[in-house]
N, C-alpha and C positions, 0 to 999 in steps of 0.2 A: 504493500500500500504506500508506504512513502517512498519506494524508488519510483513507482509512480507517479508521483505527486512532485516530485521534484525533475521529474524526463518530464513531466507536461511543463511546468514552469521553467524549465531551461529554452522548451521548444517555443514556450510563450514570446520570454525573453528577446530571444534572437529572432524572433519577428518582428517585433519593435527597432533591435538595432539595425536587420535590415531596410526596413522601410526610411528609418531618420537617418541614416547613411547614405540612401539610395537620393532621398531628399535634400539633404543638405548638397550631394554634391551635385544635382541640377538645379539647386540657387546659385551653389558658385560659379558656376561654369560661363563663363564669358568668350568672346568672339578671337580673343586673343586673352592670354595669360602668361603671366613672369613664371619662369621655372620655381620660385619661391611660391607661388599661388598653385601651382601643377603638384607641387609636393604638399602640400597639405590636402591636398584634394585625394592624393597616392595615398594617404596618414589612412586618410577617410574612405576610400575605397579597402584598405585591409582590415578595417570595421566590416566592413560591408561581408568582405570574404572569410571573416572570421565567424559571422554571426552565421553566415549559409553554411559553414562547415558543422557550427554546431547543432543549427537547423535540420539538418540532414541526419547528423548522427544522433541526436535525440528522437527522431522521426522514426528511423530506419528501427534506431530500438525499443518506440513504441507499437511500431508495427511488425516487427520480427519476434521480440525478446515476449510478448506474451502478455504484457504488462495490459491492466485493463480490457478494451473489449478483443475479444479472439482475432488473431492472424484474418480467419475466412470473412472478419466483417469489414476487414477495409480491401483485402485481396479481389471480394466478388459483387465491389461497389464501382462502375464505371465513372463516377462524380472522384474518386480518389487517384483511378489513373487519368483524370485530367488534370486534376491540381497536382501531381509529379510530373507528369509531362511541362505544364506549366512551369511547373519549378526550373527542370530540366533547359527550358528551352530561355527563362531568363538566366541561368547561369551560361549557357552558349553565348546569350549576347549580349552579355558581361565582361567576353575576353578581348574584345577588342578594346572596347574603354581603360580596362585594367594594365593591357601593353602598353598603349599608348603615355598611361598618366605615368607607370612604372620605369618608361626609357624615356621620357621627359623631363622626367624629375634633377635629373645632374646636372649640373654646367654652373654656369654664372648662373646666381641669384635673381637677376635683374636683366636677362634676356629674355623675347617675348616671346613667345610662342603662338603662332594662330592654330587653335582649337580647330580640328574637321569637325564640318556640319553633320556628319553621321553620325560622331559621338553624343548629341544632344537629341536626336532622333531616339537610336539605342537604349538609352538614358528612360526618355519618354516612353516609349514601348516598354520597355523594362516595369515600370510605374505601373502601368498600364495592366499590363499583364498581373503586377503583382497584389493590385487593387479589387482582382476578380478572384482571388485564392481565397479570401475569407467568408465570400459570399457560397463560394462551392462546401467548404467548409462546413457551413449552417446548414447547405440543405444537404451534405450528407450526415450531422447529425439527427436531422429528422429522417434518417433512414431512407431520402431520395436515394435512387441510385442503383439500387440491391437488383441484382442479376436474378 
């Protein structure tokens, strides 16, 4: 019961940090940006992949390890492999923003960088996509879904 209780509040958690990581860094995100600005945006993108790792692995061992409702009740609910697919397909397009702020990050302080307009699209979609997981979420605890 409380390894439980503590895998749902971890998975809680790092939902939050992903979503105000994902956020914060399409506020910063400008048309051009100082390597000094790219690197704390980089700070703030391994929030982001820090919190989807633990997202994952709390997830993977609420739904593998047994914990609360059975293995076959998120296995044979189609609403659960769309919010992973989901997941899945914002961590894919995730890696281009992540190379980008990651081989930006060094140089002078105070050379400017213009920002590709894909990264703010990505960004957005990203949001986007991740703004529908919790709605799927609610109606597979009302047991939508079930095969």
């Amino acid at each position: 019961m409380t390894t439980e209780i503590i895998l749902r509040y971890l998975h809680f958690i790092s939902i939050f940090a992903i979503v105000g990581s994902l956020v914060s860094e399409h506020l910063l995100l400008k048309k051009a940006m100082t390597r000094k600005e790219i690197k704390r945006i980089a700070v703030i993108d391994g929030v982001y992949g820090m919190g989807a790792l633990t997202l994952l692995a709390a997830g993977l061992t609420l739904w593998l390890g047994g914990f609360g409702k059975p293995s076959v009740f998120y296995t044979q609910n189609f609403i659960f492999h769309i919010k992973v697919t989901l997941f899945a397909t914002i961590g894919i397009l995730s890696i281009y923003p992540t190379v980008f702020f990651t081989k930006n990050r060094k140089g002078n302080p105070e050379e400017v960088v213009p920002i590709p307009k894909a990264i703010v699209m990505l960004l957005r979609i990203e949001l986007l996509l991740l703004f529908i997981i919790p709605l799927l979420a609610g109606l597979m605890a009302k047991g939508i879904g079930s095969f």
